[in-house]
C-alpha positions, 0 to 999 in steps of 0.5 A: 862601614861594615866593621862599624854598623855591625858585629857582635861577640859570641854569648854577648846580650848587646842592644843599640839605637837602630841604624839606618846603615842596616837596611844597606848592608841587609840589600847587599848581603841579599845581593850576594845570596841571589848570585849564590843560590840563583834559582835554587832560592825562591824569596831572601828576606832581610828579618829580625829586629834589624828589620825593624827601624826604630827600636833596639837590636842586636847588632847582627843582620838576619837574612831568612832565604826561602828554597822549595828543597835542600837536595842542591844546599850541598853543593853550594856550601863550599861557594857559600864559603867562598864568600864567607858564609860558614855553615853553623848549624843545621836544625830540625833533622837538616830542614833549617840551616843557619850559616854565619858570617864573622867580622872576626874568627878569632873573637868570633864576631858574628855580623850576619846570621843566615837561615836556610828553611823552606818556603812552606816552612811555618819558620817562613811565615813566623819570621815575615809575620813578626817583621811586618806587623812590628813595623805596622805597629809601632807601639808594639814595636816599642813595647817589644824593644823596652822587654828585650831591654830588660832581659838584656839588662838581666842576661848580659853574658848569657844569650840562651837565657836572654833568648829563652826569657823572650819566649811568651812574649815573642810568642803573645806579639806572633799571634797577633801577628798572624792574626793582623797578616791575614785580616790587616787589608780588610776594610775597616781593620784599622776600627778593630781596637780587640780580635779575640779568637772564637775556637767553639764549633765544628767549622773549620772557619778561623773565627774571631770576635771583633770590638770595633772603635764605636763600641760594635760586636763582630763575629769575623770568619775567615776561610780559604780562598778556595771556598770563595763561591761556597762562601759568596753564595752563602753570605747572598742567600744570608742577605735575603734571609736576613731581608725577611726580618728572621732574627738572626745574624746579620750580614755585614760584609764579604770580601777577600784578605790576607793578600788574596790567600782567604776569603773572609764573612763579617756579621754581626754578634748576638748577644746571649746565651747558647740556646743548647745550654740555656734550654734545660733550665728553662721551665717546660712552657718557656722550652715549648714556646721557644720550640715553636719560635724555632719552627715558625723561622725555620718555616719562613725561612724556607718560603724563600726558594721552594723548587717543584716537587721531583727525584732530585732529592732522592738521587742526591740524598740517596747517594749520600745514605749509600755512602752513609752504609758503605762507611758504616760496614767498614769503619769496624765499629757497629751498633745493636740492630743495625741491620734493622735501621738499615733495613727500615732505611731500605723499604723506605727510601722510596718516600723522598722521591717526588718530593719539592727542595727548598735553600735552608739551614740544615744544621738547624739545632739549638747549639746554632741558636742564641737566647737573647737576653729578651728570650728571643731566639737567634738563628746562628752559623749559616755555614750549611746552608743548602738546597735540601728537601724542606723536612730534612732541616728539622732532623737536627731535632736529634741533637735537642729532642734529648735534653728537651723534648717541650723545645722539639714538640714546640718546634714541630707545632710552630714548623706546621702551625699545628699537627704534622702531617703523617709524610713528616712523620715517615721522612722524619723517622728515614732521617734519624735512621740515616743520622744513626748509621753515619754517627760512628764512621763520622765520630771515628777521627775525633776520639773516643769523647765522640764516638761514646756521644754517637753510641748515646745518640744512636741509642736514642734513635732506637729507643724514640722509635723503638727499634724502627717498629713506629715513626712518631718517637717517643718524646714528642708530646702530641697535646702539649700546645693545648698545655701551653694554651691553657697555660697561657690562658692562666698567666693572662689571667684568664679564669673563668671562675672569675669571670663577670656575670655575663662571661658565666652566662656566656659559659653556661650555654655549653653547660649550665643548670641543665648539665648540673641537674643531668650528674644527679648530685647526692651528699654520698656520692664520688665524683670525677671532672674531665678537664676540670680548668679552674674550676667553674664547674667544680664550684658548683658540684663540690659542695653536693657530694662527698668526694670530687675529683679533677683531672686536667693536662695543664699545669698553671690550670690545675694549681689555679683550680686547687686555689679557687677551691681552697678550703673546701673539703674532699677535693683532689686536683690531678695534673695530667692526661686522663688517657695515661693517668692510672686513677686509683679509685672508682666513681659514683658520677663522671662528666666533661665539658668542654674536653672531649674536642681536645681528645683524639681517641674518642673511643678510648677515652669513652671505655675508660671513663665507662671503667671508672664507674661504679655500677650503675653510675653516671656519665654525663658528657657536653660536646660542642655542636661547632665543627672547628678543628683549631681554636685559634686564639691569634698568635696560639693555634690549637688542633680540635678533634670535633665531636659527633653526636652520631659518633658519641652515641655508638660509642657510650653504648659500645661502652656499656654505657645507656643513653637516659637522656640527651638534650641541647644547650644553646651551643652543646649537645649533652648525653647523660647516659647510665653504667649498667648495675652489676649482674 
């Protein structure tokens, strides 16, 4: 039966209809090998396209035997012998051995090929993998079978060049064929008709992105199977996030697969772009509203699960910034003024004791955000989900803060609804510290792309809190939510230029014919708006001086002003911060309303409109008399300075400034006061 079923010439390409013979001879050749090997073998596996019913093969048995050592493979080569198994080969420094069984020596007719390798050998795997998937896969199967024909059609006599042809396709079937081993016993696999591999990100997950026959978008990841409650925690706790109604990543299921060895996440894909890359093409106030986006998730989020305040943290994490420093002084990289960041971190490590802990994304940075196609953000990769102190989630910032300080600001302002607290600020600046000190030892292992990054990053820390001397950094834009407001107020097409007349009227109680009569308008004079807006005082004063000045934060604002004035002569119309703007002229009149609640800093802003004018000028300056340290305009909250008339009148006269007179409106106190004439 043998001689019939099997055997084939040395260098001969020969292809014939499967016979079902094969399958007998594989059983009792495998019979024979167990009563050779004993416990020696772990596994012996019939293998190779004879395995395979259905398409064509060569007609050789390939038998694969599984051994955890070659140490007794000697001793068993002259019973291997005995019972006509010849030792051909042996392959990849004698870890793969190939013995050969002829129907005749002379011809060298080979019927059986038997490969020797071991069972963590990735040979092991490869041959199982190949086999099984083929034979779930019968389409595959086929087309495998009509590719070798081909090749055999082309390789008759030349059996290295038959195989080597087969190389990239054998090679394309065993990746899908790893990937069907491990994911095949999923429920619902048999509805992925596309599984694209997903090999962006640090996670040592596999991840692929899966069509389904209904048209759906999945993202799959696959751990091992020892990561099981990390995982299972992790997909709960993404349930009740997701329960919230966070725009995110959903959830679809959890379970174990290939054949118990890994655990595996289903969820859905967002559709977008990643948020990393989008951001910095993105104009300055979409940046900052997507930002506060960012920090009103984050803050829900973490509503969920908050524990009493405590020293959990401080134990937890200070064992971690120990380590961060230990590493640190051995890796033998080190970076300028380290020893300050180490030092900072020192004296104030003691700020995360008795402090409250909360579940949370804590790798929560725009590289785990998608930008839908609507502009929403998505929150991505929950793989870090832990129980930390609430603030810590936001030092991820030193990934964006870079590339888009509006986004950072934005996500600060929306995380607290407004101002930070000082605490943020303190535990913020002790985070970044910690990041610094970690960045070099932790980019050591992936090459000199990662170490420059971590230099660059570190130098950032440095420059942001200039060498650990302040707490706030550099690139957060403190008022920049009184930009996106008035920004916004624009784009609603809010102008009270244009207003109706009893807006105006409206208007006019914090100013108004009073406020215009107190500036003392003349054709020769010089004049400067604080916080001009659109414009609706400017209209009124421009045309009784000779030259008018207005300066305002908000940029939509300012170019709506330049349009309303279009045409009127002598006007300039400066975007930015009157504190910080360098004013290269000096002024007959200068007067605000309205803009002082906006400007923390009374006292500076006071000695510097004092500065801009001209001896014996005049400043005339509306407060309002409401107290409301936030104007709340719904879904934009913006934080007030409230005035004091008290507090307003020390400092005009500490300024230099003389009171000549003060009156009220029907919701503002008004102060027109005189710069003194030189001496």
């Amino acid at each position: 039966m043998t001689e019939v079923a099997i055997g084939l010439k040395r260098d001969v390409v020969e292809l014939v209809d499967h016979n079902p013979e094969w399958e007998q001879i594989a059983r009792e050749t495998i019979g024979r090998l167990w009563r050779v090997f004993g416990s020696v073998a772990k596994d012996i596996q019939h293998i190779g396209s004879t395995a395979i019913p259905g398409i064509k093969a060569k007609p050789v048995i390939d038998i694969a035997v599984a051994v955890d050592s070659f140490d007794l493979i000697d001793s068993l080569v002259p019973i291997m012998e005995k019972e006509g198994f010849i030792l051909r080969h042996q392959i990849r420094e004698n870890e793969w051995r190939v013995f050969l069984v002829y129907a005749d020596s002379v011809s060298y007719t080979r019927t059986h090929h038997i490969h020797i390798v071991k069972g963590t050998d990735p040979k092991w795997k490869e041959w199982l993998c190949f086999r099984d998937y083929l034979n779930a896969k019968p389409h595959v199967a086929k087309e495998y079978e009509a590719h070798k024909t081909d090749l055999m059609e082309k390789h008759k006599s030349d059996r290295t060049a038959y195989t080597d042809s087969k190389h990239d396709f054998v090679m394309r079937i065993l990746h899908d064929a790893y990937v069907w081993a491990c994911l095949h016993d999923i429920p619902g696999y048999d509805s992925f008709v596309s599984i694209a591999p997903l090999t962006k990100g640090w996670s040592s997950d596999k991840k692929y992105v899966i069509e389904t026959d209904d048209g759906q978008r999945l993202l799959l990841r696959v751990a091992d199977i020892a990561e099981y409650e990390k995982k299972k925690t992790e997909f709960e706790m993404m349930k009740k996030v997701a329960a919230t109604g966070i725009p995110m990543q959903q959830p679809v299921d959890f379970g174990v697969c290939d054949d118990g060895k890994s655990v595996y996440t289903l969820l859905t894909w967002v559709d977008g772009e990643d948020a990393q890359e989008a951001l910095p093409l993105l104009p300055e106030l979409e940046q900052y509203a997507l930002g506060k986006q960012a920090g009103q998730i984050l803050r829900k989020m973490q509503s969920l699960s908050v524990s009493l305040a405590s020293s959990d943290w401080l134990k937890v994490y200070g064992k971690k910034i120990d380590r961060y420093i230990s590493n640190y002084r051995s890796c033998g990289l080190s970076f300028e003024s380290d020893e300050t960041v180490i030092a900072y971190i020192e004296q104030n490590r003691h700020l995360m004791d008795n402090r409250p802990m909360c579940f949370t994304h804590d790798d929560y940075h725009p590289g785990n955000m998608i930008l839908s196609p609507e502009n929403e953000l998505f929150i991505i990769d929950f793989q870090r989900f832990r129980n930390v102190e609430p603030y810590h989630a936001m030092s991820g910032l030193v990934f964006s803060a870079a590339a888009s300080p509006h986004f950072a600001t934005g996500q600060i302002h929306g995380y607290f609804d407004g101002q930070p607290p000082a605490d943020f600020w303190l535990l913020f600046a002790l985070y970044l510290a910690a990041i610094a000190v970690n960045a070099l030892p932790w980019s050591i292992p992936y090459g000199q792309n990662e170490i420059d990054f971590a230099n660059n990053q570190i130098a950032d820390v440095l420059r942001w809190f200039d060498n650990m001397q302040m707490v706030v950094p550099t690139w957060y834009l403190k008022d920049y939510d009184t930009v996106y407001h008035y920004d916004a107020l624009i784009d609603e097409n809010n102008d009270p230029v244009h207003d109706p007349a009893p807006l105006r009227e409206h208007m006019d109680q914090w100013d108004g014919v009073a406020f215009i009569d107190a500036l003392q308008l003349a054709p020769d004079k010089t004049v400067l708006e604080i916080g001009v807006g659109t414009g609706r005082l400017a209209m009124r004063v421009c045309g009784g001086c000779a030259r008018f000045t207005g300066i305002d934060i908000s940029p939509k604002t300012s170019d709506r002003a330049r349009e309303n004035l279009l045409g009127v002569g002598n006007t300039e119309f400066i975007c930015g911060d009157f504190l910080s703007h360098i004013f290269n002229a000096r002024f007959d009149i200068v007067y605000s309303s309205l803009t002082f609640m906006h400007i923390a800093d009374k006292r500076a802003a006071i000695q510097k409109a004092a500065a801009l004018l001209n001896p014996g000028g005049r400043f005339v300056l509306s407060i309002a008399k409401s107290q409301d340290e936030v104007l709340d305009f719904g879904d934009r909250k913006v934080k007030l300075y409230p005035d004091s008339p008290e507090e307003i009148g020390a400092l005009l006269g500490e300024a230099g400034l003389e009171m000549e007179r003060l009156f009220e409106t029907e919701l503002a106190v008004v102060f027109a006061a005189k710069k003194e004439n030189a001496s």
